[in-house]
C-alpha positions in Angstrom: -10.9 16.6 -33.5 -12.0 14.4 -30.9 -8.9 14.9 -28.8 -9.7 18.4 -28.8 -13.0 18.2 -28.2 -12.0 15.8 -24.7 -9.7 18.3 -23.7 -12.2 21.1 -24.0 -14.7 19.3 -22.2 -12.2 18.5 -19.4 -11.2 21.8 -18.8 -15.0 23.0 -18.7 -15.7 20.4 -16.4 -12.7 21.6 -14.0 -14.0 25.1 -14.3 -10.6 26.7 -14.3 -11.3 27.6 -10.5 -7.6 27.4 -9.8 -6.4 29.1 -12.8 -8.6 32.0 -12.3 -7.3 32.1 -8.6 -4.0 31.3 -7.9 -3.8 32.3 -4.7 -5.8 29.8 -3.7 -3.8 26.5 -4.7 -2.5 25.0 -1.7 0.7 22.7 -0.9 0.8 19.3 1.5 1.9 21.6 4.0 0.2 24.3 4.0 -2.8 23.0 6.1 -1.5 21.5 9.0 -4.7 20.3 9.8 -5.1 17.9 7.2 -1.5 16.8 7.4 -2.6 16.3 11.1 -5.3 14.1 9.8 -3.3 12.6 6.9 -0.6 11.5 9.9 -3.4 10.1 12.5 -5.1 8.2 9.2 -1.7 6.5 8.4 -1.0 4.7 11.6 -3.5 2.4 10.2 -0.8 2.0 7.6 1.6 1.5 9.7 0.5 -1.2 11.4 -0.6 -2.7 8.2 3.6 -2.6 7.3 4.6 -3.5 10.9 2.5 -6.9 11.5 3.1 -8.1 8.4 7.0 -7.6 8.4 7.3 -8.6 12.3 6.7 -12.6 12.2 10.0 -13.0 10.2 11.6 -12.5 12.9 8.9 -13.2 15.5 9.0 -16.7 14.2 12.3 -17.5 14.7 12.3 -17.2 18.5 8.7 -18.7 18.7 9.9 -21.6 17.5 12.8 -21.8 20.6 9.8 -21.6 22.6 7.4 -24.0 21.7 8.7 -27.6 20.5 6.3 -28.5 18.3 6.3 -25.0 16.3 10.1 -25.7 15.6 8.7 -29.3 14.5 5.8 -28.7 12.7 6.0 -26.7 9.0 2.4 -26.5 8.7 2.2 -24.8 11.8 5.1 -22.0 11.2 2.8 -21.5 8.2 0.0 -20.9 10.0 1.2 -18.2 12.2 2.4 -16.3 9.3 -0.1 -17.0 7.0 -3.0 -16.4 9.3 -2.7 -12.3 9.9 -3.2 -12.7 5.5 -6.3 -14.9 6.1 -7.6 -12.5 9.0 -7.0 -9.2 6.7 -9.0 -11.3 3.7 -12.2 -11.0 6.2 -11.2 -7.7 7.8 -11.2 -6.1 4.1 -14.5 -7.6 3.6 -16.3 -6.4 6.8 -14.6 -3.1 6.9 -16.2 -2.3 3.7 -20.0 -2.9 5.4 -18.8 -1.1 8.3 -17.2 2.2 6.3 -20.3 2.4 4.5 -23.1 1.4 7.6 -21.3 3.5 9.8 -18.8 5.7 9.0 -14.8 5.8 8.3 -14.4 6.8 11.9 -16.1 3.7 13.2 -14.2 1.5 10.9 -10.7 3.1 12.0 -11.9 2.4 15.6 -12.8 -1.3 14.8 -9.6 -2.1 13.6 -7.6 -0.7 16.1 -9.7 -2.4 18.5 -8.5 -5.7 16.5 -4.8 -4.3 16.3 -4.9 -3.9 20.0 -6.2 -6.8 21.3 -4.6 -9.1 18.8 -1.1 -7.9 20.0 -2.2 -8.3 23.6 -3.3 -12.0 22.9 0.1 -12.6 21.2 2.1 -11.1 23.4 0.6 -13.2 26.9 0.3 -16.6 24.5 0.6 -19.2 26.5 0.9 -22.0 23.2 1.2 -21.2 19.3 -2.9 -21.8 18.7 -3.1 -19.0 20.7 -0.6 -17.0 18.7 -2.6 -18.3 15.7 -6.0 -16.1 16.9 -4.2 -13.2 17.8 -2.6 -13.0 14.2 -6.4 -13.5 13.0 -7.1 -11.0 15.1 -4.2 -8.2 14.1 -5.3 -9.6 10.1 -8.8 -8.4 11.0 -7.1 -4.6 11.9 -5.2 -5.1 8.9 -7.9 -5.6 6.6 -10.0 -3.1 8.0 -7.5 -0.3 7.9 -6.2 -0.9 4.2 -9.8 -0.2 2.9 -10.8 2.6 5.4 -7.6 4.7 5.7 -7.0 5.7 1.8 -10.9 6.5 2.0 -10.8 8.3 5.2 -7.7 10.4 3.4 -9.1 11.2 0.1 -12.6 12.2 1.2 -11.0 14.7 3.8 -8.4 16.1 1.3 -8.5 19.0 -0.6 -8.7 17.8 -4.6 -5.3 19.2 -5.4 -3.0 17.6 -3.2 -4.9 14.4 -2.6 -3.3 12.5 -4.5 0.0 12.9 -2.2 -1.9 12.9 1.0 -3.2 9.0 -0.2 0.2 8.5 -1.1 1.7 9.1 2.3 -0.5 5.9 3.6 1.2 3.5 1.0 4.8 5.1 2.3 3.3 4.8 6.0 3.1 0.6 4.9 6.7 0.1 3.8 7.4 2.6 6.7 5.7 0.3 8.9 7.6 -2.9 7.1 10.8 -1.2 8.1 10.4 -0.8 11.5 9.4 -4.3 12.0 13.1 -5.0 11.1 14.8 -1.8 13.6 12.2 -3.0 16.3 13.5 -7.1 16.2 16.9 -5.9 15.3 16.8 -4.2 18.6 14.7 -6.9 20.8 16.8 -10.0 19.9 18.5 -9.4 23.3 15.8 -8.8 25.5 14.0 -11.8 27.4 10.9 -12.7 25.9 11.7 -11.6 22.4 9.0 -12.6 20.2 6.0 -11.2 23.0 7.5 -8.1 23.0 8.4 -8.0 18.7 4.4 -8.9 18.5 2.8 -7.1 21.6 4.8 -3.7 20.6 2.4 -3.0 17.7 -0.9 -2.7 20.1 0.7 0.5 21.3 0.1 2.8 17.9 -3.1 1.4 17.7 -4.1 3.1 21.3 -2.7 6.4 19.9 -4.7 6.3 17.0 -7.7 5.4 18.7 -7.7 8.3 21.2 -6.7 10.9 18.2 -9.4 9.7 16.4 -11.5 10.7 19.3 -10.8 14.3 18.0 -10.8 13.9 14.1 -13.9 14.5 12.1 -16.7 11.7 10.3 -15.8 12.0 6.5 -17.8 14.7 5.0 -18.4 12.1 2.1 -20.2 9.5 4.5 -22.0 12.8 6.1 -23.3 13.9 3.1 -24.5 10.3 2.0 -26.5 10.1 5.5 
């Protein structure tokens, strides 16, 4: 009896919208410009997968650089464990700043942090440097894994959101994987490890000029 009474109350509560209009469901792909959305959204995912998967291999040429990483444990730690401790703040603040001033702001913010953190690692002229600009790219990290699945959900249309919030999580081990291709294919060019870390400010200058173009949650909107 109860169960029954749960389902009917769920089904009155979805109002049967789509089953009395069928030709209104839409698919993923049938609105281009969410997908287009969806797609901008997820670079913040794929940065998330790409600077955390890069300092495997990062790390091994940085150490062929600088003495004193190659003899120091605690410091090889540091530079891999420090984009973690950046992204532990980064989470934090990019909840204030989703909520104080929008999901578009917050995406900004942490490609801001993406960029410039890849910019200081790449030019580092010692591994403490290297050390802030991981902070740095863990601030962008933070920031984007609690704004983009927000950003996604609040622009999608009910049916398919589920799969549109799905794409970021496939956009993170997307991003994971191309941190391998990328120093697979850099181990022979001079100045490995700048380029492995410095490559990953790129994406986040794309995103921040199509973000430019992409609309304020109409969530946050409404709430304001």
């Amino acid at each position: 009896m109860v169960a029954a009474d749960m389902n009917i109350s769920m089904r009155a509560g979805s109002f049967n919208y789509l089953e009395k209009h069928p030709e209104r469901r839409i698919s993923i792909f049938q609105n281009s410009y969410i997908v287009a959305i969806t797609l901008t959204a997820g670079i913040g995912g794929l940065l998330f997968g790409y600077d955390t998967g890069v300092i495997s291999g990062a790390l091994l040429y940085i150490k062929e650089d600088f003495e004193q990483v190659k003899n120091s444990y605690f410091l090889q730690e540091l530079i891999v464990a420090m984009a973690l401790v950046g992204a532990i703040f980064g989470a934090t603040i990019g909840g204030y700043i989703n909520d104080a001033l929008g999901r578009k702001m917050a995406i900004v913010v942490a490609d801001f942090c993406f960029a410039v953190g890849s910019l200081i690692m790449a030019i580092a002229p010692n591994p403490y440097v290297i050390i802030i600009g991981r902070f740095l790219v863990g601030l962008g990290v933070g920031a984007a894994s609690v704004t983009a699945p927000v950003y996604i959900a609040e622009v999608s249309p009910s049916e398919i959101r589920g799969g549109l919030v799905g794409f970021n999580a496939l956009m993170i081990t997307g991003g994971q994987f191309l941190s391998f291709v990328i120093n697979y294919g850099l181990t022979k060019v001079p100045g490995t490890w700048r380029w492995m870390l410095g490559v990953a400010g790129s994406p986040a200058v794309v995103q921040l000029v199509f973000m430019i173009f992409l609309p304020e949650s109409p969530r946050w909107l409404y709430f304001k």
